[in-house]
N, C-alpha and C positions, 0 to 999 in steps of 0.2 A: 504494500500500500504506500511506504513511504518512497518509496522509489517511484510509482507514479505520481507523486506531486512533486517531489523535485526534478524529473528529469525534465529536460530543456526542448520543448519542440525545435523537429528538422525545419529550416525555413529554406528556401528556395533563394540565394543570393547569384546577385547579375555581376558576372564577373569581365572583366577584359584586360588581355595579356597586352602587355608591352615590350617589343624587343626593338636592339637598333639594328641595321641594317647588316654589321660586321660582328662576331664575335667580340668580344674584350674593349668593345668602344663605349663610351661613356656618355655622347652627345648623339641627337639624335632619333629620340625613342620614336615608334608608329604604332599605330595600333593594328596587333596584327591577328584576335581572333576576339569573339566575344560570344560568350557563352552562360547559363544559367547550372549553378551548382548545388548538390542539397546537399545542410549540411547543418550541424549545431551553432557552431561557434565559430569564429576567421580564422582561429590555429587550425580547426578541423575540415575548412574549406581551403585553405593554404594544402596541406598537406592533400586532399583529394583533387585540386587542381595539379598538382605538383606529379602527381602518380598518374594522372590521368595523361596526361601530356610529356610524360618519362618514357610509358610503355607502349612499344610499338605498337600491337594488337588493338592499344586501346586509344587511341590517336582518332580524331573525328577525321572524316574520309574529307573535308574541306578546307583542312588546317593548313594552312600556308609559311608556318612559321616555324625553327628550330626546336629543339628539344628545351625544357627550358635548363636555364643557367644559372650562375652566378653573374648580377647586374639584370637581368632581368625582373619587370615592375610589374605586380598583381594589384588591377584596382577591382575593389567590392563595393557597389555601389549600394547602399542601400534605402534609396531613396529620400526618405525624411529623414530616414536614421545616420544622413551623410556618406561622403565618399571618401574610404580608406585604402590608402596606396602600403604596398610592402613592395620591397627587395630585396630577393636573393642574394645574401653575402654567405660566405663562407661559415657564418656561426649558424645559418638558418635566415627565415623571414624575418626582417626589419622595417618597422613603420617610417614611412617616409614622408619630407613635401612633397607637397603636387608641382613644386615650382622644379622640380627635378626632372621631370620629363621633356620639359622642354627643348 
């Protein structure tokens, strides 16, 4: 019982990858797929975005973009509830400015 009142509904968050053009470049970013993720919370839609677009099999047959990396920018939009950008660094997802895409 308690476990159905605390867990956390799945919600359906609008996600869109950012990559640049070149590997390992900094300037630049486009937007290069846009897609809808379910998922708990942004740790747990980071990491199912992350895996989704790692493994080949599981790659949408329209995706245009590399595998993802390190420098690459996950924004989650969530409407009223604001838009949150991360980047891939080497420690994991990092919240970012928006003026970084640029």
């Amino acid at each position: 019982m308690i476990k159905a009142i605390t867990k956390r509904a799945i919600i359906q968050y609008d996600v869109t990858i950012f990559q640049t053009p070149k590997y390992r470049e900094y300037k630049g970013y486009k937007q290069v797929y846009r897609t809808f993720i379910r998922a708990g919370n942004h740790e747990s839609c980071l990491q199912e975005t992350f895996s989704l677009f790692n493994v080949t099999d599981r790659i949408p047959t329209n995706y245009q973009g590399r595998f993802l990396s390190t420098g690459d920018i996950i924004l989650i939009d969530e409407g009223r509830g604001g838009q949150h950008y991360y980047q891939l660094k080497p420690g994991g997802w990092m919240p970012v400015n928006r003026i970084h895409i640029r």
